[in-house]
Every structure is written in structure tokens, then in C-alpha cells.
N, C-alpha and C positions, 0 to 999 in steps of 0.2 A: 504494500500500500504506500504511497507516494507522499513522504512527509510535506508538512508547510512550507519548508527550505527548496525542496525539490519542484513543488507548484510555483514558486517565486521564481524560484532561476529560469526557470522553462523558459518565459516570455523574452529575457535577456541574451537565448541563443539564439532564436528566427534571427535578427537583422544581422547576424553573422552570414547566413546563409545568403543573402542579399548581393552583397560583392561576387561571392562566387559566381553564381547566376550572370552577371551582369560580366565578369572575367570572361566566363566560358563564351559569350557572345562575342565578344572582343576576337576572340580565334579566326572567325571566317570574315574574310571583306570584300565588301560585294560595293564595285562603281554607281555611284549618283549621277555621273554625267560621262559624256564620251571620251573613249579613250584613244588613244594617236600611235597607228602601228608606221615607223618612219620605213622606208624603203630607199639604200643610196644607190641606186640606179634607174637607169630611163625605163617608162614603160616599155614591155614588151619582152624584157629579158626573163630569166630564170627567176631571179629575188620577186620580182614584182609579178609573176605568175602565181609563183608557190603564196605568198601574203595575200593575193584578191581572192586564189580559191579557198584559204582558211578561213578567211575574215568572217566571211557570214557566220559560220557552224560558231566559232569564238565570237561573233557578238553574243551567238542565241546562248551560246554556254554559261557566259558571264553576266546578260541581260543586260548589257549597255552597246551603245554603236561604238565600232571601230571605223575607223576613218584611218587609210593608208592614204600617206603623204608621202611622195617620192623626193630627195634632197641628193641628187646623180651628183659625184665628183671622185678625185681622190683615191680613185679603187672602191669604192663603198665605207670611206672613214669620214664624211663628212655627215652622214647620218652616224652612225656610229658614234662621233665623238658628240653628235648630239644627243645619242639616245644618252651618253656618260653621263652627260652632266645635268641631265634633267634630275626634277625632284623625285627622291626614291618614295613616289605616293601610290604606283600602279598606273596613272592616267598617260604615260607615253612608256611605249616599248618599241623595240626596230627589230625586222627580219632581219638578221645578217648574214655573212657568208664567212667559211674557214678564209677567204683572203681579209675582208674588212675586219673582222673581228681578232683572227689567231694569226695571221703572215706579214699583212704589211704594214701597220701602227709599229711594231719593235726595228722595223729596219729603217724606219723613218728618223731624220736628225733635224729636231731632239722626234722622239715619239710622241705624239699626241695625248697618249694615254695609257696605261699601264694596264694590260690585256687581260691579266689575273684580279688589278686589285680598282680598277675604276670600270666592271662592268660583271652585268649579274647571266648567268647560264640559265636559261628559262626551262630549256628544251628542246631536242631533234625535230625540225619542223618534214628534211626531208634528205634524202641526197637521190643525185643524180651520177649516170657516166658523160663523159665526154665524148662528143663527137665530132672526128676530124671530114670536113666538108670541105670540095670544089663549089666553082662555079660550074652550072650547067656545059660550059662554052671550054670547061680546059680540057686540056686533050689526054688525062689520066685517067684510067679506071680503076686504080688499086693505089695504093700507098707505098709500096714500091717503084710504082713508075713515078709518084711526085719526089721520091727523095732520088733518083735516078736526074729528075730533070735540077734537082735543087744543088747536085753534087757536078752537073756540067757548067751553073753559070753561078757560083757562090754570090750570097748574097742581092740577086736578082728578083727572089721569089719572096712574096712578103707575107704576113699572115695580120690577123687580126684579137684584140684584146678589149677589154670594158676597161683595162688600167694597167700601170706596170705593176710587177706581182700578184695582180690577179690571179685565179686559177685555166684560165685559158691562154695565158702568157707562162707561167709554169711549165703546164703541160706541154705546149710547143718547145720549148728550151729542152725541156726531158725529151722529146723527141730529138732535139738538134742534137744533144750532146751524145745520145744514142747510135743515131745514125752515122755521126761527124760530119754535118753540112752547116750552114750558115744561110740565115735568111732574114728578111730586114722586119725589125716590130713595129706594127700602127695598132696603137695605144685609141683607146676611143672613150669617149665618157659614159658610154654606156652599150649594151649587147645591140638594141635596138639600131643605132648606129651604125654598127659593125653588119648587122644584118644587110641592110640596104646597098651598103658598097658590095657585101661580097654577092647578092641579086645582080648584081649590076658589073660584075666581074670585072671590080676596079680592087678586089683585095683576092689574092690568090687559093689561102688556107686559112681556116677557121678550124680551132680547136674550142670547142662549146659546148655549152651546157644541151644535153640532148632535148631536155622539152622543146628551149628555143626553137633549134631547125626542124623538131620530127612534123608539123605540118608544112613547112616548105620543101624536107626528103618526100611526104607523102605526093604531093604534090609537082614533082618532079621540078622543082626549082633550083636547086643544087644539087649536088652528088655528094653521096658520102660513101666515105675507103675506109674507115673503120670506127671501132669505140673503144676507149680508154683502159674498160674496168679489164682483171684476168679472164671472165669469162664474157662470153657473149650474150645478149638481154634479149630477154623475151618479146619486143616489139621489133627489132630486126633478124630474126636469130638467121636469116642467113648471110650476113653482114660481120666479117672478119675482126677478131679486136687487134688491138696495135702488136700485142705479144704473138700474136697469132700469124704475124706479118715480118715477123723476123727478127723481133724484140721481146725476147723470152724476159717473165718479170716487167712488164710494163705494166702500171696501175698508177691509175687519174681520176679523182671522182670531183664532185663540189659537194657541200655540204651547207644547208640552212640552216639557222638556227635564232631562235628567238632567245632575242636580250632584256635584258634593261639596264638602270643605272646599278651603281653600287649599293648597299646595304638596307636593299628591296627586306621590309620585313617581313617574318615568315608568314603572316598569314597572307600577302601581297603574294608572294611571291608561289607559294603552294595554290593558290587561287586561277593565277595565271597558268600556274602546270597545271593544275586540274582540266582547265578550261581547253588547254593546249591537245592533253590526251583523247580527252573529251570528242574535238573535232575530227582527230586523227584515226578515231573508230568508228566514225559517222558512218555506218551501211550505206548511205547514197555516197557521200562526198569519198569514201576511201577509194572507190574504183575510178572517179574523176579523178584523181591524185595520180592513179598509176596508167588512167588512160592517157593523161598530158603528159607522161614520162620522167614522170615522178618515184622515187619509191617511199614510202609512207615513213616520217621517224617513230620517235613518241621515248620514253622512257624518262628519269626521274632529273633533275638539274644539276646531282651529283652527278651522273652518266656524260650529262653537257659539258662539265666542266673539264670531266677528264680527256674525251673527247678533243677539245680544247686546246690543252696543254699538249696531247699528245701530237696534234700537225702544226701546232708553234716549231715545236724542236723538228721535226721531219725536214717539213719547207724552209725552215729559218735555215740549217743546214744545206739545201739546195739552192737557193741564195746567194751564200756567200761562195760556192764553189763554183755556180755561174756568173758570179761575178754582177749580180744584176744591182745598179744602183736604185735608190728612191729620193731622189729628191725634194 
């Protein structure tokens, strides 16, 4: 039976219980107003693909609008160094790429921003292989015949880039030092760009993101002599990869991934992953993802980070033994 002492204290523990309650809510954070997914590259390209087909599925995930704003420059570090320094509140985040984010800010003088400690790992949004395309109008049919023509006039043959250290300026230099040929870089400020010259067979060789070109290969607009990754993909499978071509160990991918600024708190920042994975199992939106030539990411911000760090040291490495500056 519950003495007088016991009946008194009772009413003294409810408002204890109060905070907690009101703690535990505090856990999840859900947007009042729209939030800003930055994209640094021109429409059209891979980043700005992969961002418009997410957006919707992550509005409806998060219940607020996203709104991609595109900020082209730099290799994709002018968004980037925006997304850095934005307020760590959830209302701006930026698609990024393994070049914007992990490759070209450390080889920059000074670096813009410190790739580990002024920027948050959200999530695998997506990766892609690379695909090496002609113009309709050159007179190669295999990848062989262009490092054949590129090995009689060095330096004649020139290829195309969204930036220097990008991942399709990479990738080409990995071919050149492969092969041992020499060919001239046009740097662009964005895919879209590069697209239009090489329709127009005023750029020779494109090494690219495959969503980009797979409706102009469908289309018979360009020609393409192979893809990047070790094995060959399921949307061209009878279409040769570069190792396959006379480059055993040849592997090239790009990689997306959603950022933010630095020291996103964790209920921000688990909110945005949730949202993230959310989309990326969408039943309707996952086969859109892989019909554009996409393959789908997803997995935890810990996974992103390491992710991360691990093609920082790769490509920072390639880099410096191609000698490639950044101005």
C-alpha cells in the first residue's frame, strides 16, 4: 500500500518525463521550406542527370521541394566549395563527383577546401563506366585503330573533358600512358559542351560518362570502341571494354555522391541518408536509374566516406605521375 511520502513524490516525477519526450523528438528533422541540391556542371551531363532523376523520389521522401541549381566551373568545385560553406542546417546539399569532391580540390594551390574535414559524405547517389566515343564521320571502328592513328601523328588527335582532373581527362591520360601516345586536352566547363563539339566532329575522342552519350550511341550519333569498367555492361554487352582491347587491368568509372557542408548534425544528416536510400529503392525510379545508364548506389555515409578517401589516394597518385597540373 503506497504510503503519504510515496503519493506526494509521485506528482514530482511526471515533469521529469517531459524533456525526454520532447528530447526524443528532437532526433528526427524534417524541412519547413525548400531545400537546394547545387549541381557544378552544365545541364545535360552525368551530375545533372543523376540529381533531376533523384530529386522528385527525395522531395517526396523528405516532404519538402528540392530545387537543383546548377553553378558549372572548376571541375565541379565551385559548387562544391559552395555546398562547404553553406550552413550545416540540411537546406543546401550538392550532387558531387569523385573529381569535385575527392581528386581535384587537394591538387589545387592553395586547395579550396579540405576534402575530409570541410565536407559531409551523405551517400552513393550512383556510378557509372566510361565510355570512349568517335565522331560518327572518323574513320575508326575499334580502339585500336584510334591509338594506331594517334601513334602516327602525336599529339594531333585531341579528346575532350568537363575540366582538368576530371574523371574523363583521367581516364584518357590512363589510356595515353597505356598505350604510349600523346594527344592534345580540350578542357570544357561542362559535358554538355563537350557533347556538341564532338556531334559536330570538331573534338576527336571522348572518354565519358556513359548515361551522357548512351542516347546519342542509340541513336547512331557517335560511335563508340569501348567502356572503361573490367567487365563489359549490360546495355552494350557486345561492345568491347578498354582491357578487353589490349589493356589488361584497365578500370575507369565516375562516381556521384551527395554532400553537404561540414558538421551536418546527426539527425540532419541521417535524415538526408534516409531520404537518399529511400529514393534509390523507388520500384518505379530504380529501373529509370539503370535504364539512363546509371547503376543505382545507396549504403550508409560511413561507406561514402570511405569511398572517399579511398580514390583521393588512387587518382591523387595518378596525378602526380602524369604530371597533370591544376591551376
Amino acid at each position: 500500500m503506497p504510503t503519504r511520502r510515496s503519493l506526494l513524490a509521485a506528482p514530482l516525477a511526471l515533469p521529469a518525463l517531459i524533456p525526454m519526450r520532447h528530447a526524443a523528438a528532437e532526433t528526427r528533422w524534417d524541412p519547413t521550406r525548400p531545400v537546394t541540391m547545387l549541381v557544378g556542371f552544365a545541364p545535360g551531363g552525368g551530375t545533372d542527370i543523376i540529381a533531376r532523376l533523384l530529386s522528385p523520389a527525395i522531395q517526396a521522401a523528405l516532404g519538402a521541394a528540392v530545387a537543383v541549381e546548377n553553378r558549372p566551373g572548376a571541375s565541379g568545385t565551385i559548387a562544391a566549395l559552395a555546398g562547404s560553406r553553406a550552413a550545416p542546417d540540411g537546406y543546401t546539399v550538392y550532387m558531387s563527383t569523385v573529381s569535385a569532391s575527392a581528386v581535384v580540390p587537394p591538387q589545387m594551390n592553395p586547395p579550396p577546401f579540405d576534402i575530409h574535414r570541410d565536407q559531409t559524405a551523405i551517400g552513393l547517389a550512383a556510378t557509372v563506366p566510361l565510355v570512349a566515343v568517335v565522331p560518327v564521320s572518323a574513320p575508326e571502328r575499334d580502339l585500336q585503330g584510334l591509338i594506331a592513328r594517334a601513334k602516327e601523328k602525336p599529339g594531333a588527335l585531341n579528346y575532350s573533358s568537363s575540366g582538368v582532373a576530371t574523371q574523363q581527362h583521367l581516364a584518357a591520360e590512363l589510356l595515353s600512358m597505356a598505350a604510349g601516345i600523346q594527344m592534345t586536352h580540350v578542357p570544357f566547363r561542362g559535358t554538355g559542351q563537350a557533347v556538341n563539339e564532338i556531334l559536330a566532329g570538331r573534338i576527336d575522342l571522348a572518354i565519358d560518362t556513359f548515361p551522357t552519350y548512351l542516347p546519342h550511341i542509340r541513336a547512331g550519333r557517335v560511335r563508340a570502341l569501348a567502356t572503361t569498367m573490367p567487365e563489359r555492361i549490360d546495355w552494350l554487352p557486345d561492345l568491347p571494354t578498354v582491357a578487353e582491347s589490349g589493356f589488361p587491368g584497365f578500370d575507369a568509372n565516375v562516381w556521384y555522391m551527395l554532400m553537404g557542408p561540414p558538421n551536418l548534425p546527426e539527425p540532419v544528416l541521417s535524415r538526408w541518408s534516409a531520404a537518399l536510400n529511400t529514393a534509390l529503392q523507388d520500384p518505379v525510379l530504380r529501373p529509370r536509374i539503370r535504364e539512363a545508364g546509371f547503376i543505382p548506389g545507396g549504403g550508409s555515409p560511413a561507406d561514402a566516406a570511405a569511398l572517399l578517401s579511398r580514390d583521393a589516394e588512387r587518382y591523387g597518385t595518378l596525378i602526380r605521375q602524369a604530371g597533370i597540373r591544376i591551376e
